[in-house]
C-alpha positions in Angstrom: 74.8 73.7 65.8 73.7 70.2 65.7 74.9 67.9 68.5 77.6 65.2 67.1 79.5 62.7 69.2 82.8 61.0 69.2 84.0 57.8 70.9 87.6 58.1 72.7 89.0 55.2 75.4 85.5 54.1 75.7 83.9 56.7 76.9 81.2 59.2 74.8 81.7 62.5 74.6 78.5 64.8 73.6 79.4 67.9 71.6 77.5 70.7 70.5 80.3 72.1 68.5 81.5 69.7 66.0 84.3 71.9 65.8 85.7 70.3 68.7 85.8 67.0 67.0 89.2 67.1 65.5 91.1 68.6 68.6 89.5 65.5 71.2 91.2 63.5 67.9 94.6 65.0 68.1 94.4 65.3 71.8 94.1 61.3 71.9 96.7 61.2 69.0 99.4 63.0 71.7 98.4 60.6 74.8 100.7 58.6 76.5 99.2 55.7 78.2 102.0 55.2 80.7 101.9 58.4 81.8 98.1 57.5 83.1 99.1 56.3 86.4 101.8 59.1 87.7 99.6 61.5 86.5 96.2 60.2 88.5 98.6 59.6 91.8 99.7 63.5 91.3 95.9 64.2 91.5 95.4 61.5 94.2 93.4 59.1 92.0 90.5 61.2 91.8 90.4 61.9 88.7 90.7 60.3 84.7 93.8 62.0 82.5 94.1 60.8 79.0 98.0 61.2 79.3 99.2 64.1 77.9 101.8 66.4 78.9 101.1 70.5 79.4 103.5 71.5 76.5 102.3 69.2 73.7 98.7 69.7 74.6 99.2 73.3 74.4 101.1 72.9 70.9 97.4 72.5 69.4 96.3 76.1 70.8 97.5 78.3 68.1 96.0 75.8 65.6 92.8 75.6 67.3 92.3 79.0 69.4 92.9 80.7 66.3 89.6 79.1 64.3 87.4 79.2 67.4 88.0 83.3 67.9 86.4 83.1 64.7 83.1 82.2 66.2 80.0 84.2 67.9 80.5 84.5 71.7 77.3 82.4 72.0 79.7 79.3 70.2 82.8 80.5 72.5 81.3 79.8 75.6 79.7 77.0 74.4 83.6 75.4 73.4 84.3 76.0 76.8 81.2 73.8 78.3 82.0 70.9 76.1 85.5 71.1 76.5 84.5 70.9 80.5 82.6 68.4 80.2 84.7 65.8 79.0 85.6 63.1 81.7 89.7 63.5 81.1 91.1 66.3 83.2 93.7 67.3 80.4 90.4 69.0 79.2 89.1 71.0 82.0 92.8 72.6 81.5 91.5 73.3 77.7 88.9 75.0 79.1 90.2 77.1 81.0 93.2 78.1 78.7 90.4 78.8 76.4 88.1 80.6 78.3 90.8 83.3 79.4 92.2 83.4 75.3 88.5 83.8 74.6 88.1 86.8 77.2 85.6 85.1 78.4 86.1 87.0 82.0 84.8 90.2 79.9 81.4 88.6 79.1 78.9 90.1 81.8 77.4 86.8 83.3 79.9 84.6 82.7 80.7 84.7 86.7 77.8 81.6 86.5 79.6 79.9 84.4 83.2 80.2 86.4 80.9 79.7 89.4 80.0 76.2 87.9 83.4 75.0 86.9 84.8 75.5 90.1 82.3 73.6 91.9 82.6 70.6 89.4 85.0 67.9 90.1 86.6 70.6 92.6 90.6 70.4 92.8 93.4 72.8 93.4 94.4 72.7 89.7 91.4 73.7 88.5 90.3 75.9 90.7 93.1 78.0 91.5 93.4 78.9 87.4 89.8 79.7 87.1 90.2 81.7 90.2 93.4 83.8 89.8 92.5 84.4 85.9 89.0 84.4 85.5 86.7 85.4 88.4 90.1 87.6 89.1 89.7 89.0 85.8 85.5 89.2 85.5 85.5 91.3 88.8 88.4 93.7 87.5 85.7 94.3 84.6 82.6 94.7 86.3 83.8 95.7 90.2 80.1 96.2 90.9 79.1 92.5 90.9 81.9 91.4 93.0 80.5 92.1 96.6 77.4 90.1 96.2 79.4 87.1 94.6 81.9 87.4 97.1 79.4 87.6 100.1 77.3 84.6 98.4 80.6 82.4 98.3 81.9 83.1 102.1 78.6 82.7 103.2 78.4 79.0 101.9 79.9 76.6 103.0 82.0 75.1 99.6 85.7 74.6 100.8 86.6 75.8 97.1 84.4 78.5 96.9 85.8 79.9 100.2 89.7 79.1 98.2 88.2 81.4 95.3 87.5 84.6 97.7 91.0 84.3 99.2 92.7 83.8 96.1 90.6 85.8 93.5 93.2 89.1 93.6 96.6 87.1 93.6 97.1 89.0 90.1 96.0 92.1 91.6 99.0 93.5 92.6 98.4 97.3 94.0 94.9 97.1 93.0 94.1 94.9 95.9 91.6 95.7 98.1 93.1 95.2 101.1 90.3 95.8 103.5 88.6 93.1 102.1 91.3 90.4 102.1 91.6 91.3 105.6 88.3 90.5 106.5 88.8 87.2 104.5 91.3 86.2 106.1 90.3 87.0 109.4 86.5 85.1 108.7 88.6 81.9 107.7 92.0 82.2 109.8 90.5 79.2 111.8 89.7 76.8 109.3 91.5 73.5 110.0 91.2 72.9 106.3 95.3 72.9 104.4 93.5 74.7 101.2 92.5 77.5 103.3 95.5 77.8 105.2 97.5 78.0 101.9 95.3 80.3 100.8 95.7 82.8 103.2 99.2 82.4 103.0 99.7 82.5 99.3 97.3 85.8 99.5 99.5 87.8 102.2 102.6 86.5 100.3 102.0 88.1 97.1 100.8 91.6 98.8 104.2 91.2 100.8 106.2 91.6 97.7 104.8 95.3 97.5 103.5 96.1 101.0 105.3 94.1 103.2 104.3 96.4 106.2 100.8 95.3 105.6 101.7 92.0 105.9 103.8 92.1 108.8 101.2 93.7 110.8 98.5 91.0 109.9 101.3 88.4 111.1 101.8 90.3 114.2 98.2 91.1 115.1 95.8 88.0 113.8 96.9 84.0 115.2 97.2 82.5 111.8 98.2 78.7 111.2 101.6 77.8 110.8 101.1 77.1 107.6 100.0 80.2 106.6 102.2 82.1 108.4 105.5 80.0 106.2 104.2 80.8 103.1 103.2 84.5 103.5 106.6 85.1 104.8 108.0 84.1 101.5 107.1 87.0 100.1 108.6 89.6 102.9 111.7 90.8 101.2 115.2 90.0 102.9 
């Protein structure tokens, strides 16, 4: 496809799909410019939002979605970089929306591509999507790469990266691997960083709701944070 370009709040947006054109359009028709400033403090003024609200952004899915599944996966993916790469969060969500409509998490090699978003303009609200729903979903599909990808990622030293491994199987539910969530947890039950401590947390709460004797040993045996502690414990039935 040829590249086009489109000019919205005075910034330029390169696209390679000029399909793309008409939803940046409509996107800027449903912005609310007051909303701006609540919506950067919520993300603590790290990042751009255009100003739109989850429900009417995703009112233009069905319209949209729809015409794009019509395309080659090549075009897919390639949606989902320019969609990405625009400098208004509202359309990293897109993204990721679209990526997990697409099925993207079924393409072998997309992993690279997840792998990239999450280390771009790094938050919890992107990187907790593309990690519960689409590394969650690409290692379901092909189990055999997950070990290296997982070993690469713990290895490093990306905060978000190490979020991803902890939080990769929170859809899992008994198909967790529990032996390696243990060792997760125990590799990064030090960190003095909150993501990670919520991580863990978050992790051993949702196995609670279906082994909660799994859980309550790891609380009895490993010196978590107190932070992590509170939130698996949410998950321990009464």
């Amino acid at each position: 496809m040829l590249q086009t370009s489109s000019y919205l709040f005075g910034q330029f947006f390169p696209l390679f799909c000029p399909m793309l054109q008409d939803f940046i359009h409509d996107m800027q028709k449903l912005a609310i410019p007051e909303k701006v400033a609540g919506m950067e403090a919520y993300l603590k003024d790290q990042f751009k939002v255009l100003g739109v609200n989850s429900p009417e952004r995703k009112s233009l899915y069905p319209t949209y979605f729809n015409a794009w599944k019509k395309l080659s996966k090549a075009e897919q993916e390639q949606i989902a970089i320019d969609l990405w790469n625009q400098p208004f969060r509202e359309f990293k969500y897109v993204s990721i929306d679209w990526m997990r409509r697409a099925g993207l998490f079924k393409q072998q090699g997309s992993i690279a591509l997840f792998e990239r978003c999450i280390l771009e303009d790094s938050w919890w609200d992107t990187v907790d999507g593309l990690a519960s729903n689409l590394v969650g979903g690409y290692f379901l599909k092909f189990p055999q790469e997950r070990d290296a990808w997982i070993e690469k990622w713990d290895n490093g030293d990306n905060l978000w990266l190490h979020r991803t491994t902890l939080i990769f199987q929170l859809k899992y539910k008994d198909k967790t691997d529990l032996d390696l969530l243990d060792y997760l947890i125990k590799r990064h039950k030090d960190s003095k960083e909150f993501f990670i401590r919520k991580a863990i947390g978050w992790s051993l709460r949702e196995v609670a709701k279906r082994n909660p004797l799994w859980v309550l040993e790891i609380l009895d045996t490993v010196e978590l944070s107190g932070l992590s502690q509170r939130e698996a414990r949410k998950g321990i039935p009464k």
